[in-house]
C-alpha positions as CSV (number, residue, x, y, z in Angstrom):
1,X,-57.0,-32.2,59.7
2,X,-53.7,-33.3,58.7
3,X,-55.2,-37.0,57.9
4,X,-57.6,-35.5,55.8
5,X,-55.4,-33.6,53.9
6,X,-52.6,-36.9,53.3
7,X,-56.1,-38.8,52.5
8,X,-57.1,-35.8,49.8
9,X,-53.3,-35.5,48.5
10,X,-53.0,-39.4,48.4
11,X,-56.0,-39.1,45.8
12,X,-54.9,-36.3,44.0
13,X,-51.5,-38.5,43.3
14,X,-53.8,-41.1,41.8
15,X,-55.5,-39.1,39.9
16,X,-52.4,-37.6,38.5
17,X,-50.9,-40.8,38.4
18,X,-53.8,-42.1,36.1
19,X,-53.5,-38.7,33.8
20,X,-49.9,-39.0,32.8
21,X,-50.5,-42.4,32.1
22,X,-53.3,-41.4,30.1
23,X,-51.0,-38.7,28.7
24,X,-48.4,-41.2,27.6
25,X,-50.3,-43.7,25.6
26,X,-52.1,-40.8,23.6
27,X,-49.1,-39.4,22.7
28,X,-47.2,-42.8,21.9
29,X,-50.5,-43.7,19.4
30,X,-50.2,-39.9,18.2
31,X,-46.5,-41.2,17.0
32,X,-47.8,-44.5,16.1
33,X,-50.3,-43.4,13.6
34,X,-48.1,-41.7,11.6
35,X,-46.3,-44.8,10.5
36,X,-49.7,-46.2,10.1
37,X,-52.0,-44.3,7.0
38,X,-54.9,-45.9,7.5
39,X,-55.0,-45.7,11.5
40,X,-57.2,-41.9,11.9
41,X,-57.1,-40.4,15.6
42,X,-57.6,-37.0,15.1
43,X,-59.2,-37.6,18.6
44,X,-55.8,-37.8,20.4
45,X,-55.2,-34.3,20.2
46,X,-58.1,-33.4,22.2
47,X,-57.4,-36.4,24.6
48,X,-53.7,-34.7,25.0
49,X,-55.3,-31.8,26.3
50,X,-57.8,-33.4,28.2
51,X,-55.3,-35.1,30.2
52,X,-52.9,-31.6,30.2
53,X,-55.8,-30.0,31.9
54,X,-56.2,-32.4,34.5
55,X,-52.6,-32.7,35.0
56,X,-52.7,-29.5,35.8
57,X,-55.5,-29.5,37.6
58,X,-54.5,-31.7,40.3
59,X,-51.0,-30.6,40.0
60,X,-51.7,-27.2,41.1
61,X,-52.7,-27.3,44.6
62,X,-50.4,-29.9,45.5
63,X,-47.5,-27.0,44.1
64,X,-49.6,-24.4,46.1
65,X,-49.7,-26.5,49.5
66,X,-45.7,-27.0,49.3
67,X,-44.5,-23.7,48.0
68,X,-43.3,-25.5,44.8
69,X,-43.9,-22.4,42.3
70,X,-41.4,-20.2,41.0
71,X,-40.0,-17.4,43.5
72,X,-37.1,-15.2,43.9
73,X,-35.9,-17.2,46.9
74,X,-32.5,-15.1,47.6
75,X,-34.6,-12.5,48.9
76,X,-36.2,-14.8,51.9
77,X,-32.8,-16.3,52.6
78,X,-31.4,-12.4,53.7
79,X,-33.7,-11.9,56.2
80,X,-34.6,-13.5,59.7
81,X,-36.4,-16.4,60.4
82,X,-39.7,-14.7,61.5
83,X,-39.7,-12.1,58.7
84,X,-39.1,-14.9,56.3
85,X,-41.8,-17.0,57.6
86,X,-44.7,-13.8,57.7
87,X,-43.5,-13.3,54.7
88,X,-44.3,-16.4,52.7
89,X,-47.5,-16.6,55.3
90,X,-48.3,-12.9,53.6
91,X,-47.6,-14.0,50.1
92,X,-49.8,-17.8,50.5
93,X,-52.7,-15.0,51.6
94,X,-51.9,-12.9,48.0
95,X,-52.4,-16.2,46.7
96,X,-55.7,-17.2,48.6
97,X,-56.9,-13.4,46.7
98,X,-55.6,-14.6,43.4
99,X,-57.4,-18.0,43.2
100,X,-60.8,-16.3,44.6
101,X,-60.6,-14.2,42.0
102,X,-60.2,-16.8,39.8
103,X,-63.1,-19.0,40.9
104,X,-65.4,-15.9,39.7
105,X,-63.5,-15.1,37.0
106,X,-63.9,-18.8,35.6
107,X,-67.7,-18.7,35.0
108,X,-68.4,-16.9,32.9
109,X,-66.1,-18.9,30.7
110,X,-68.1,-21.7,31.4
111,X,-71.0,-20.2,30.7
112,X,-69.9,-19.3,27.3
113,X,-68.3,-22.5,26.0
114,X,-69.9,-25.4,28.3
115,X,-72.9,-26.0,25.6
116,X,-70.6,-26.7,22.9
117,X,-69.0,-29.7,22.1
118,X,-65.7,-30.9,21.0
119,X,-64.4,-31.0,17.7
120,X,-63.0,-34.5,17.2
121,X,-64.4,-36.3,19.9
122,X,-67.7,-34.8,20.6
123,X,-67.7,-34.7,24.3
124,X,-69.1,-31.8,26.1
125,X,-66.4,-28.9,26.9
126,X,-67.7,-28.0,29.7
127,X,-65.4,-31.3,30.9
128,X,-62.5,-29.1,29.3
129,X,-63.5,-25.8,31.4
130,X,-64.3,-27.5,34.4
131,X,-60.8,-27.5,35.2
132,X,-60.2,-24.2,36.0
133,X,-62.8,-23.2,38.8
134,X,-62.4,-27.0,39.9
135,X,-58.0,-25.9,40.2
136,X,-58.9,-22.5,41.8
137,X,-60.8,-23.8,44.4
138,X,-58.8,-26.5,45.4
139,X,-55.7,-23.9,45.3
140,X,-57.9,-21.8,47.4
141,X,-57.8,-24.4,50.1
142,X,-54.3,-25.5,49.7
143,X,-53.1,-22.1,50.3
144,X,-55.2,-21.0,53.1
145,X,-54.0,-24.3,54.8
146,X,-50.4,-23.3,54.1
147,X,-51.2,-20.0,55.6
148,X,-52.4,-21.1,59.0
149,X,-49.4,-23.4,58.1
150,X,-46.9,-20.8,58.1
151,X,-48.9,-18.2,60.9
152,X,-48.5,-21.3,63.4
153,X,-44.8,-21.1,62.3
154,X,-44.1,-17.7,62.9
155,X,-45.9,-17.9,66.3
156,X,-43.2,-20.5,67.4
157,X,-40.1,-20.7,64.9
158,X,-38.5,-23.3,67.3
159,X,-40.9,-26.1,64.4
160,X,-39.1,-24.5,62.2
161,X,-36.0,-25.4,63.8
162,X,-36.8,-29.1,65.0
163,X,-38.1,-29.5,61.7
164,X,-35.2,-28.4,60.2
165,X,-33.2,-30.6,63.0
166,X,-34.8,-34.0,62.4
167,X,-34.9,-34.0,58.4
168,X,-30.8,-33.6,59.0
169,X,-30.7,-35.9,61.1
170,X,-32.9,-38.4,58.6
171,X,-30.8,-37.2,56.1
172,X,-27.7,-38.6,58.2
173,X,-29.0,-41.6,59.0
174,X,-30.0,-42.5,55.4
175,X,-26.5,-41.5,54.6
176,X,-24.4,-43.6,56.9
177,X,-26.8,-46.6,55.7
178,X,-25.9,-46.2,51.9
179,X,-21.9,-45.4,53.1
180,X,-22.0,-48.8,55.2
181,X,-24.0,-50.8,52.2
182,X,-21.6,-49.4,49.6
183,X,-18.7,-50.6,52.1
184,X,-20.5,-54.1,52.2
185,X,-20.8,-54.4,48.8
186,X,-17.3,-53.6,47.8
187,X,-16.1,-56.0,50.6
188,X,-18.2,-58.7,49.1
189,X,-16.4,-57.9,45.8
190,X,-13.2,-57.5,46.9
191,X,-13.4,-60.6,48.7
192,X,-15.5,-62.6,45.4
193,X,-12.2,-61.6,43.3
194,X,-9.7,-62.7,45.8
195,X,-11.2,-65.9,46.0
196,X,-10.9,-65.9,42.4
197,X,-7.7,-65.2,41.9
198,X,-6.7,-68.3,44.8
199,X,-8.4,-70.6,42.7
């Protein structure tokens, strides 16, 4: 399960990846154009949000799966570890609720504007709306997996804690390596200018 989901998230980099690139270069010929009168790309604007609702898209569950949105974290941080950890398992289950809801709610949008076509570039919108059922229910997913996620936690808090224990001691080691390079590095200098000043 856990390959599957570093598989799916590896994609869903790509793919975001490929969209802010996408994002970039329509906005730097946006800005290019108007230096240019006779260069017309009423198009990009679409494009831009195009790419924006992909972004966001993909973005989403990735946030969802990490905890990454907005929250009033002070309150978590007064209370144990195990009530801290059903509570976030609580709240990714308020969040499983929300995007479900969302999935149904996003039809019937579809349904209204997925004949049309856009304005400038005359591609189907439905490409547009897609978007939103297609971020719902992979936020869906994301969260219940960060549920289960957090339920195994609570079970055994002592993860928590080796978890916690072995990104410290990563941390550490990464530490003490750029401490020991820096020290290399000014040794080479130091020693570069002394030779310098011999000669």
């Amino acid at each position: 399960m856990r390959k599957v989901s570093d598989i799916t998230e590896k994609i869903f980099d790509a793919v975001l990846f490929l969209a802010f690139m996408g994002l970039f270069f329509t906005v730097l010929l946006q800005i290019t154009a108007r230096f240019i009168p006779d260069l017309i790309v009423i198009w990009t604007e679409e494009l831009t949000m195009l790419f924006y609702f992909y972004i966001i898209g993909f973005g989403a569950p990735i946030a969802v799966k990490y905890g990454m949105f907005a929250r009033v974290d002070i309150i978590f941080m007064l209370v144990p570890l195990r009530v801290r950890l059903f509570f976030e398992a609580l709240a990714s289950l308020f969040v499983v609720v929300f995007f479900v809801g969302l999935i149904f709610a996003s039809w019937p949008l579809i349904a209204l504007g997925g004949q049309r076509l856009s304005f400038a570039m005359q591609i189907p919108m439905v490409i547009f709306l897609i978007t939103m059922p297609m971020l719902a229910v992979m936020s869906t997913v994301a969260a219940v997996g960060r549920a289960i996620f957090l339920f195994g936690d609570f079970r055994n808090p002592e993860r928590v804690i080796q978890r916690e224990r072995e990104a410290a001691e990563k941390q550490s080691q990464e530490n003490a390596a750029l401490a020991e390079e820096l020290k290399r590095q000014k040794l080479a200098s130091s020693s570069g200018s002394d030779g310098g000043n011999n000669a």
